[in-house]
N, C-alpha and C positions, 0 to 999 in steps of 0.2 A: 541908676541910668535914667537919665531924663526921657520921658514920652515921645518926643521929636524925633528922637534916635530911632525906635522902632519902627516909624512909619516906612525910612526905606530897607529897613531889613525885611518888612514884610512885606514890600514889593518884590523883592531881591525873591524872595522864597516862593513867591505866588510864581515869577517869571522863570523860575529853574522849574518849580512844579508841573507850567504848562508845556515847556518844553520836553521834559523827559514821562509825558502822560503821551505827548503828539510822535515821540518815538516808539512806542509800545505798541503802534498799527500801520499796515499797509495794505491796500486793495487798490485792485485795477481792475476794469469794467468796460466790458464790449457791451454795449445794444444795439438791439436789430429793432425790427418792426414788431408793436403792440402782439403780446401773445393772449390768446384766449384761455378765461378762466374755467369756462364751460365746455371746453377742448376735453378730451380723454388724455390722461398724463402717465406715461410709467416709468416710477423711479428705475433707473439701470445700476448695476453694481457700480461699486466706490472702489476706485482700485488703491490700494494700500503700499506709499511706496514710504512710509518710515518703518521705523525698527519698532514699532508697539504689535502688537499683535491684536487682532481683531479692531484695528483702529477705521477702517474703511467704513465697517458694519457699524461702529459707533456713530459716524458722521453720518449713515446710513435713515439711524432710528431719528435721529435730531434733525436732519431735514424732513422727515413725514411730516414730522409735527410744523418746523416752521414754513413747508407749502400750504398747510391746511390753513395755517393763519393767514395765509397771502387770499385763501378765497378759493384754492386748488383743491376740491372735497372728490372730484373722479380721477384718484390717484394708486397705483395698483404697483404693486414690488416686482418685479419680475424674480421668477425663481432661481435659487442660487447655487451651481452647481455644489457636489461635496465636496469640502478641502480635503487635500493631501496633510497641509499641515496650520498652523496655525499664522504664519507668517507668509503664505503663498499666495501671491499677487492672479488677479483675473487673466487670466489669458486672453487673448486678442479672441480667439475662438471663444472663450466664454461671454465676452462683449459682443460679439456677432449675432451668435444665439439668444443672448436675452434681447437683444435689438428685433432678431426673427420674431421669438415669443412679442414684443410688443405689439410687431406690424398686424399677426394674427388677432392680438388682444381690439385691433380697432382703434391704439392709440396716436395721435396725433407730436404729441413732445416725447421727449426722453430727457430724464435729467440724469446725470453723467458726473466724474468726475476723478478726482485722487484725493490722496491724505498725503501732505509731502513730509509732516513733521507734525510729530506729537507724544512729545515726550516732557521729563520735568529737567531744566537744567540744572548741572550740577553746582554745586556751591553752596554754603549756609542757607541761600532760602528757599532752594529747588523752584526757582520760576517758571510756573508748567510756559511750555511756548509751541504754536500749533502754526501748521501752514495749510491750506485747503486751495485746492483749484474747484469750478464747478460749469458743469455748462449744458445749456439746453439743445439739444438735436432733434430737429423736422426727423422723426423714426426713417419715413419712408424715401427720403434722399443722403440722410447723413447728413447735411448742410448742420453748421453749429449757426444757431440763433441766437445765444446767447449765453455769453462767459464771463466770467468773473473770477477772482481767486484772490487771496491777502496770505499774511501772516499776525499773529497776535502773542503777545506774552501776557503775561500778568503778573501778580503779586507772588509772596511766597506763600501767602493763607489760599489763595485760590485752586480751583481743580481743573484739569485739561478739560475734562466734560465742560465746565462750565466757561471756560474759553474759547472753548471751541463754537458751544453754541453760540455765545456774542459774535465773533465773527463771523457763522455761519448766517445770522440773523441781519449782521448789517450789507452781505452779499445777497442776499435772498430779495431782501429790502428793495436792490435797484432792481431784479427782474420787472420787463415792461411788461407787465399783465393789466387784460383789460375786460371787463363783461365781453 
């Protein structure tokens, strides 16, 4: 095979490659006005609407961390009621009340949200694939300041944790935070 021959098979591969890398993510992103980093912030439950169980609280532990990176260090969990079962979604009443607990806490944001998908697809390479909505609420009006949400998949060597973070981290990314 002559050298020449290669050069557009491997354009050919590079152009299939970027295309099927730019289908593997989706987000859309509402911003409001600059939010304060030196604001009081309480994470509110993650409500859990795929079939994993404990998937909300996973999305839960992974944004502490990636607010703390954004600058967000006065950041506080609101308490979580007891499950009935492993699979039992936040109640509206459970979201109320951690929203109460926040208003008492002195908090200023609330960051919010769901788990729509998180699971591994099936087939030879179980392609974990995650969906997240997430969004920031003024405590004391309820007003949403700021939303965002995607979906992501990945490879078959990759972990939903670790998809999830990427995506949680490139949503996180756009919140308008400022001194």
């Amino acid at each position: 095979m002559r050298i020449h021959h290669l050069r557009p098979l491997a354009q050919l591969a590079l152009l299939v490659g970027v295309i099927l890398l730019s289908g593997c993510a989706v987000t859309d992103v509402h911003r409001s006005e600059p939010l304060s980093r030196q604001a009081q912030w309480a994470l509110l439950p993650i409500a859990n609407h795929s079939e994993t169980p404990l998937a909300g609280q996973k999305a839960e532990a992974s944004l502490t961390t990636l607010l703390h990176q954004q600058g967000i260090s006065s950041l506080t969990q609101a308490p979580r009621p007891p499950q009935q079962n492993l699979l039992a979604l936040p109640s509206e009443q459970d979201y109320q009340a951690a929203l109460s607990w926040a208003q008492q806490q002195g908090a200023r944001y609330g960051v919010t949200g769901s788990v729509d998908e998180w699971h591994y697809k099936t087939g030879l390479d179980g392609e974990p694939a995650i969906g997240i909505s997430l969004r920031v609420v003024d405590v004391n009006t309820g007003d949403i300041l700021w939303s965002a949400s995607g979906a992501r998949s990945g490879w078959g060597f990759s972990t939903t944790s670790g998809v999830a973070q990427k995506l949680m981290a490139d949503l996180v990314d756009t919140l308008p935070v400022q001194q």
